[in-house]
N, C-alpha and C positions, 0 to 999 in steps of 0.2 A: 779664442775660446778658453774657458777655465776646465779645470778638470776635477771639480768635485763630483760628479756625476760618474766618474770614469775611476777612481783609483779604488784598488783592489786591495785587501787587507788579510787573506786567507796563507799568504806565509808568513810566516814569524822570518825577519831579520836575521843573518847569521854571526852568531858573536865571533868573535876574530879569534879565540880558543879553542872552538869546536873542532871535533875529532873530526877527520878526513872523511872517515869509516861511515860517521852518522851525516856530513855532508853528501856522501855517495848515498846513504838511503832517500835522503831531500828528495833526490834527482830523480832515484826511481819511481818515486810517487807524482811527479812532475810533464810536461812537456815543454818547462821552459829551457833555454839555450844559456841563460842565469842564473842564479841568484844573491840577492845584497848581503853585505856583510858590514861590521859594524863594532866598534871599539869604543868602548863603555857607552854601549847605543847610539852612537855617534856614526853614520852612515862615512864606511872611508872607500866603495866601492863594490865592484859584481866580480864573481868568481865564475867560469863559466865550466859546462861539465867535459869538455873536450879536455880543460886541465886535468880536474880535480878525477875524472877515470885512469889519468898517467902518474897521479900521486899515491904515496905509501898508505896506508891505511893507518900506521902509526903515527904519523904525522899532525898536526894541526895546522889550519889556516893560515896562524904566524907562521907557521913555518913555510907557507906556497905565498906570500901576499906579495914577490914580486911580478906577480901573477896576476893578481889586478888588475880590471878595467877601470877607471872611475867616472864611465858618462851617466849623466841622471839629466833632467828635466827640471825647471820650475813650474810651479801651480800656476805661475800666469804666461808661460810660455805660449808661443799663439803653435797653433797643432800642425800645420806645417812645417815647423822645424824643429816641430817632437819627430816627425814624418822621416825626415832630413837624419834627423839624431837616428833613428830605429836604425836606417842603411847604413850609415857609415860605419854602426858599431857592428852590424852584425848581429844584429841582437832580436826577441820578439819579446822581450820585458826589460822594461823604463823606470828606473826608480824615480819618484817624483820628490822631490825637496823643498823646504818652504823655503823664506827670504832669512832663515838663522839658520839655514841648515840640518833643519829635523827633516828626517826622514818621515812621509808620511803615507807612505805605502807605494804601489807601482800602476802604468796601465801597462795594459797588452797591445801587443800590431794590431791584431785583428778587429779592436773599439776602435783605432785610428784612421785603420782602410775605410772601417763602415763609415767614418762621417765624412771621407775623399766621397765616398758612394751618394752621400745625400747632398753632395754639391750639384748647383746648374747643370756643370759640365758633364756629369753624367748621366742627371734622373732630365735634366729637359731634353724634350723633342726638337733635334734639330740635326745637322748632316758636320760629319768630321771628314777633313781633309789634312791631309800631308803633304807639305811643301820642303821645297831645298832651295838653297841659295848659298852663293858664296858667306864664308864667315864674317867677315869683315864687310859682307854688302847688305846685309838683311837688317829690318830691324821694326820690334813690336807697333810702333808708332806706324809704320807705315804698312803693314798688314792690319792696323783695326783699320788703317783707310782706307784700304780696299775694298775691306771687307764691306764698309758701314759707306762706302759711297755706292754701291750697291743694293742700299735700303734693306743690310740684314746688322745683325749684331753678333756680337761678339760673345760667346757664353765662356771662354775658355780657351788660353794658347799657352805651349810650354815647347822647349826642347826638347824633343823624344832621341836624337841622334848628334854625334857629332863626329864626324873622320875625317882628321886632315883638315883642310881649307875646307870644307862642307858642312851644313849645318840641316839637318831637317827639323818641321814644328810642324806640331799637330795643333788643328783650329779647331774648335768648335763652333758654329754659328747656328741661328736662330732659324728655324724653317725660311726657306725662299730661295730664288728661281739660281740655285748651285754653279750652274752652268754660265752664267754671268760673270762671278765671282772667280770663277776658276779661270776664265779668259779674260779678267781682270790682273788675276796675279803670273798672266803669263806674261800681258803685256809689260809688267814688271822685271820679269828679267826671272822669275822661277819657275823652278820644272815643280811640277805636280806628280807627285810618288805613286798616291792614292789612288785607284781605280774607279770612276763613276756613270753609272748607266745612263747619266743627264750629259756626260762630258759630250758637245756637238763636234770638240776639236776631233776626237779621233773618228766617232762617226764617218764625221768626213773622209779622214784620212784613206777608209774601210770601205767608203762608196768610190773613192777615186782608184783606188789599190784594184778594185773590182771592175772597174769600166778599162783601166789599162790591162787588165787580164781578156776582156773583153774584146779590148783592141786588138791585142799583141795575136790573139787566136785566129781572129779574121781570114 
């Protein structure tokens, strides 16, 4: 995706001079977790307010800038791994950069999440499931074919979990008969996390568990 539609131009850049004092009012008029800063308008990084409330008011920016963060975006970055970028830093404002390094304003989390939102995997109709397998035994290639020898599709897979030698992935798949699928990927060698009213395995389990109570009372 490109992000002209997305970048936001309502704070002024912070020049790397600016008083501490007038940086902390920035913040109060703010809810960002940032903001850019900049040497002879030259974008050299985000200052963040958890610093600049532990800094002197006398002070200037130079004077905190080994305090800097310097993650930013490009314009043609695909939004995934603006996505990527927002967690790792910790951050809910992304300065965006062109290809010479102008600063050309920021987006926010919140435009990001919304276009996660208008993906397949979450506006289409279809049943999510969570699976586990060992780490080193699982693998995407062989979960679209279970899925899709099934006659359902794939709208979405990612790793939602990892502990130790274990891995879970949440599916998304396209409406159709779950319960297939899901005795599909046992015969596979995965446990199924996710709980399903279609699941016939435990059913079972729940009408035999019942008939041996049945028994055992006799």
């Amino acid at each position: 995706m490109l992000f002209e539609d997305y970048i936001i131009n309502d704070i002024d850049i912070q020049d790397i001079n600016q008083d501490i004092a007038l940086v902390k009012d920035v913040f109060d008029q703010l809810t960002y977790t940032h903001i850019p800063v900049a040497r002879d308008g030259v974008y050299i990084g985000c200052i963040s307010e958890n610093d600049v409330r532990c800094f002197e008011s006398g002070k200037t920016l130079q004077d905190c800038q080994y305090a800097f963060e310097t993650f930013f975006c490009r314009i043609t970055d695909n939004w995934l791994d603006v996505l990527e970028n927002f967690a790792q830093n910790h951050t809910n404002l992304m300065p965006v950069l062109d290809e010479n390094q102008k600063y050309l304003g920021y987006v926010e989390l919140n435009d990001i999440l919304n276009l996660f939102n208008e993906t397949p995997f979450l506006n289409e109709a279809g049943g999510i499931l969570v699976v586990e397998k060992g780490i080193n035994d699982y693998s995407f290639s062989e979960i679209s074919q279970i899925v899709e020898s099934n006659e359902a599709k794939v709208l979405g897979a990612f790793i939602s979990k990892m502990e130790k030698d274990m891995v879970q992935l949440t599916v998304k798949i396209g409406q159709s008969a779950i319960n297939e699928v899901l005795q599909s990927f046992r015969r596979y060698g995965y446990s199924i996390v996710s709980s399903h009213q279609e699941d016939t395995f435990y059913k079972n389990l729940k009408d035999r568990s019942k008939y041996l109570d049945k028994y055992l009372n006799i």
